[in-house]
C-alpha positions as CSV (number, residue, x, y, z in Angstrom):
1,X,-29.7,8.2,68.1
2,X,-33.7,8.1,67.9
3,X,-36.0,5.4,68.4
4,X,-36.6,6.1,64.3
5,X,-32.6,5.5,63.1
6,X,-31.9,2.8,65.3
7,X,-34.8,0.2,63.2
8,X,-33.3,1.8,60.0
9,X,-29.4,1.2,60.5
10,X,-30.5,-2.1,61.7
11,X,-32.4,-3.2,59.2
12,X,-29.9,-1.5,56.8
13,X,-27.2,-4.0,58.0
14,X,-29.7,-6.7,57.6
15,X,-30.1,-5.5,53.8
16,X,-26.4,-5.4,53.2
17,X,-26.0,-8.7,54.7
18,X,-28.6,-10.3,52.0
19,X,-26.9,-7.9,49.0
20,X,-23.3,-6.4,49.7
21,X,-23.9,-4.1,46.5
22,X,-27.2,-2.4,46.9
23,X,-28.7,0.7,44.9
24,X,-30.1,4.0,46.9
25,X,-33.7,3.4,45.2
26,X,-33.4,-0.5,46.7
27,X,-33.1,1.1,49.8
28,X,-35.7,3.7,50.2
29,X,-37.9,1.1,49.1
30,X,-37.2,-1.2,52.2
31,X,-38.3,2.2,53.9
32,X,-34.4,3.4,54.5
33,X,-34.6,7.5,54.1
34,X,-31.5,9.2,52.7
35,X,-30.8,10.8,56.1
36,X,-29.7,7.3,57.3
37,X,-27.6,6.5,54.5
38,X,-26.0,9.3,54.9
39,X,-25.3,8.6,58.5
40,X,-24.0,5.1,57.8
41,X,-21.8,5.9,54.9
42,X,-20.1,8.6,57.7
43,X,-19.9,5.8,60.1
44,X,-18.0,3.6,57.9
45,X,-20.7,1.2,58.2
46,X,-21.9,1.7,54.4
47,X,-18.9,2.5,51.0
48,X,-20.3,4.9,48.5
49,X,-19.1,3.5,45.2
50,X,-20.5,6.2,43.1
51,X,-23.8,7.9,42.6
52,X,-26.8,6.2,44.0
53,X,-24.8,2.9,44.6
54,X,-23.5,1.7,47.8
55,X,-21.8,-1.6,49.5
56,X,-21.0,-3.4,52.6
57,X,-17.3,-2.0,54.1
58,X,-16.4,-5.6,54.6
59,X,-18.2,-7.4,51.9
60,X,-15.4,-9.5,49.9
61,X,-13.8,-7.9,46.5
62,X,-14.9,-9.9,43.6
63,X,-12.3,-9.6,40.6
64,X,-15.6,-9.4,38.3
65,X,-17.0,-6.6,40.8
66,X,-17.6,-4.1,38.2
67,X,-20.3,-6.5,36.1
68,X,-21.6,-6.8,39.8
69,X,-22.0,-2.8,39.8
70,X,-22.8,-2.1,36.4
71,X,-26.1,-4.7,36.5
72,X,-27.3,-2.4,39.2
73,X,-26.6,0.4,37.1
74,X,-28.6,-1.3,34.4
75,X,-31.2,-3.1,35.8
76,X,-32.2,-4.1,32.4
77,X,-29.1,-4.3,30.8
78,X,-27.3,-8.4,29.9
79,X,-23.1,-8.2,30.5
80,X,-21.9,-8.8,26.7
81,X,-19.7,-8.9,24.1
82,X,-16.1,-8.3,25.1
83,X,-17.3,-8.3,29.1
84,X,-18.7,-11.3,28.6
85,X,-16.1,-13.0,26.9
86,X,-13.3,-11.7,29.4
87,X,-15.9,-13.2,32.5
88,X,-15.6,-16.7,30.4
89,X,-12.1,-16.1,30.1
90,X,-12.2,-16.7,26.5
91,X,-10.3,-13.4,25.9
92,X,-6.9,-11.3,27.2
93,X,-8.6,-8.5,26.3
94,X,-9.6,-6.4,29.3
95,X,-12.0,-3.8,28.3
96,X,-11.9,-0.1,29.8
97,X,-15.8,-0.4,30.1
98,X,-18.3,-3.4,31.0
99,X,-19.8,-3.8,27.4
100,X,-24.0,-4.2,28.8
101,X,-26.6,-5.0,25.7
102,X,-29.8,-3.0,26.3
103,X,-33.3,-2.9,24.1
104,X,-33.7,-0.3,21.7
105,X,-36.4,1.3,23.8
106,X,-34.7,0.9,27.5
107,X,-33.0,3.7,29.2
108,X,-29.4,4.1,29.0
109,X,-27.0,5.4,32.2
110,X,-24.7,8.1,31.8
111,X,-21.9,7.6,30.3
112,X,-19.7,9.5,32.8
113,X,-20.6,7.8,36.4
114,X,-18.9,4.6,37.8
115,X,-18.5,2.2,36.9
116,X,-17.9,2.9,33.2
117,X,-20.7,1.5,30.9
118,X,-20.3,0.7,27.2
119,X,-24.0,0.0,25.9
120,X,-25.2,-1.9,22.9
121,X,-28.2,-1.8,21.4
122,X,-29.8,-5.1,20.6
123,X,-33.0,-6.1,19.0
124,X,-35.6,-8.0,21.3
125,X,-35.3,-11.3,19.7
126,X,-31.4,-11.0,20.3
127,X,-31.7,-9.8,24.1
128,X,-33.7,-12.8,25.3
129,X,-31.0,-15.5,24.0
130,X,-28.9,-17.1,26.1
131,X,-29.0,-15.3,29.4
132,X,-27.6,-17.0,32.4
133,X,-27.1,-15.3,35.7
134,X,-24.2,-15.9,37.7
135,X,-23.6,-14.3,41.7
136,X,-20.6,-11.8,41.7
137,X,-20.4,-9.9,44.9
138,X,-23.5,-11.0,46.3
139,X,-25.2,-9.5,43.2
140,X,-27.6,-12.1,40.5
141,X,-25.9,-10.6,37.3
142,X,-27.1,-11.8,34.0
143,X,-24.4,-12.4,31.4
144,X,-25.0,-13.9,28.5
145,X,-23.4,-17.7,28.0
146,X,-20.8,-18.2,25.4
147,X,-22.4,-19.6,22.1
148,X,-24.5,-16.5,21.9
149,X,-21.8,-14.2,23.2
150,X,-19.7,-16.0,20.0
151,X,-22.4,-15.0,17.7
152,X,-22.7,-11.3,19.1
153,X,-18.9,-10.7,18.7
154,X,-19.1,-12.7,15.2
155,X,-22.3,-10.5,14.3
156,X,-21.2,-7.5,15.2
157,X,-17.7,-7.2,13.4
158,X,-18.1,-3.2,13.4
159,X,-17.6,-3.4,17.4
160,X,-15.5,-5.7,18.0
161,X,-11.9,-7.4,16.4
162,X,-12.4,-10.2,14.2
163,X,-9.2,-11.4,15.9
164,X,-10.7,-11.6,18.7
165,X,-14.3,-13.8,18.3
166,X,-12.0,-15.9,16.1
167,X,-9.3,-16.5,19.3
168,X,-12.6,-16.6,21.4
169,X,-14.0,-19.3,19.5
170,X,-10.9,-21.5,19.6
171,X,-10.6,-20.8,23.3
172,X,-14.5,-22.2,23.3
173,X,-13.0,-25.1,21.0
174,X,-10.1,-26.2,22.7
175,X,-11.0,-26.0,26.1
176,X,-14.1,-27.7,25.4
177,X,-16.2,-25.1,26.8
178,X,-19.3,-25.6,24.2
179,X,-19.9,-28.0,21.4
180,X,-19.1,-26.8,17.8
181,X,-23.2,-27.9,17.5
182,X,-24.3,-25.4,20.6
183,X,-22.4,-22.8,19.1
184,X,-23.5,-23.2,15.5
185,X,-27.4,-23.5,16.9
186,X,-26.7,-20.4,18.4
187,X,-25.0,-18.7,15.6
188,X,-27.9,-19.6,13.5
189,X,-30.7,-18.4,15.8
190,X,-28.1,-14.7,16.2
191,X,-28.1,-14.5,12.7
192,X,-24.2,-15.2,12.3
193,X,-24.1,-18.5,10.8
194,X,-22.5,-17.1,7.4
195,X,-20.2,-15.3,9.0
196,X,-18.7,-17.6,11.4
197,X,-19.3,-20.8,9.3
198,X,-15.8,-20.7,8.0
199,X,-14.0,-19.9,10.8
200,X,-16.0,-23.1,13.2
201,X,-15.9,-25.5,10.2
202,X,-11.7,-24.9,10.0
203,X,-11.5,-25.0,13.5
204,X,-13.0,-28.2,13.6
205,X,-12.2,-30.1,10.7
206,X,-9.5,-33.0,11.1
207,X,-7.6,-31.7,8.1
C-alpha cells in the first residue's frame, strides 16, 4: 500500500467511527478519493448500501436504519407522515417507503435507489414546524414531533387513511404522548384545526 492510501484508509476509519452511515460526497470532501473507497469496500472494511452511500461493517443495526439512510439521501428532506408516525410508534402501519417532506423548490432522489423514498411536497411555512432530530445509526435525522406529524396526516387526507391519523391521535391521547392543547396549537398553526376538531374534542370529552 502507498504512503498516499495508508493516511486515507486511516482517516476513513476514523470517519466511520464518528458516522457509521456516511455519503461518497462526505467523503471526498474529508479528501477520501474514490480509488480508496473502492479499496475498502473490497476489504470488507467499508458496506456499500446502495449508490453513493456507505457504512461501517460492524456499526450496530438500528431497526429505524432506513430513516438513518434516507436523511442522507435527502439532506434536506424531514422523516414524515406515516414514517414518522411508525418511528413514534403511534401506528401498525409499516410503510413500503420512508415518507420524507421536501420544499417545493428542493431536489428530489430517484425514486428507484435504496432505500426507497416517498416524497411530499410541503410549503415552507409547513417544513419549518416541529422538527426534532433524533440519532439512529450514528446519523442526526430530523423527524418531525407528533402534534405536527398529527396535523400533516389530518391535513393531508388525500395521502394518507383517515383511519389511521384518527388511531394515531388516540395512541397520542392514551398514552399520554402530547397534550390535547400541544396538538390542537399545532393543528392550528398546520392548518388542520377544522378537520381534526371533531375527532380531538370526542377523544377527549368525559362524555
Amino acid at each position: 500500500m502507498s504512503e498516499t492510501q495508508q493516511p486515507q484508509r486511516t482517516l476513513l476509519a476514523q470517519l466511520l467511527m464518528q458516522k457509521p452511515i456516511v455519503r461518497a460526497y462526505e467523503l471526498r470532501s474529508e479528501g477520501i478519493d474514490p480509488k480508496t473507497i473502492s479499496r475498502a469496500v473490497a476489504a470488507g472494511e467499508l458496506i456499500r448500501i446502495s449508490r453513493g452511500l456507505y457504512q461501517r461493517p460492524d456499526s450496530d443495526i438500528d431497526t429505524h436504519q432506513a430513516l438513518a439512510e434516507a436523511a442522507k439521501k435527502v439532506p434536506r428532506g424531514v422523516v414524515a407522515m406515516v414514517s414518522a408516525l411508525a418511528y413514534h410508534e403511534l401506528t401498525d402501519q409499516m410503510p413500503r417507503k420512508v415518507w420524507m417532506a421536501v420544499s417545493v423548490k428542493d431536489w428530489s432522489p430517484s425514486a428507484s435507489s435504496y432505500p426507497p423514498v416517498r416524497i411530499v411536497e410541503f410549503r415552507d411555512r409547513y417544513m419549518q414546524q416541529g422538527i426534532e432530530h433524533h440519532t439512529i445509526s450514528g446519523t442526526r435525522v430530523p423527524i418531525y414531533s407528533i402534534p405536527k406529524t398529527l396535523a400533516d396526516v389530518f391535513r393531508n387526507r388525500k395521502l394518507v387513511d383517515r383511519s389511521v391519523a384518527v388511531e394515531a391521535l388516540r395512541a397520542t391521547l392514551d398514552q399520554r404522548r402530547a397534550t390535547p392543547a400541544s396538538i390542537a396549537e399545532a393543528a392550528m398553526a398546520g392548518d388542520a384545526w377544522n378537520i381534526m376538531r371533531p375527532y380531538l374534542e370526542a377523544l377527549t370529552s368525559n362524555g
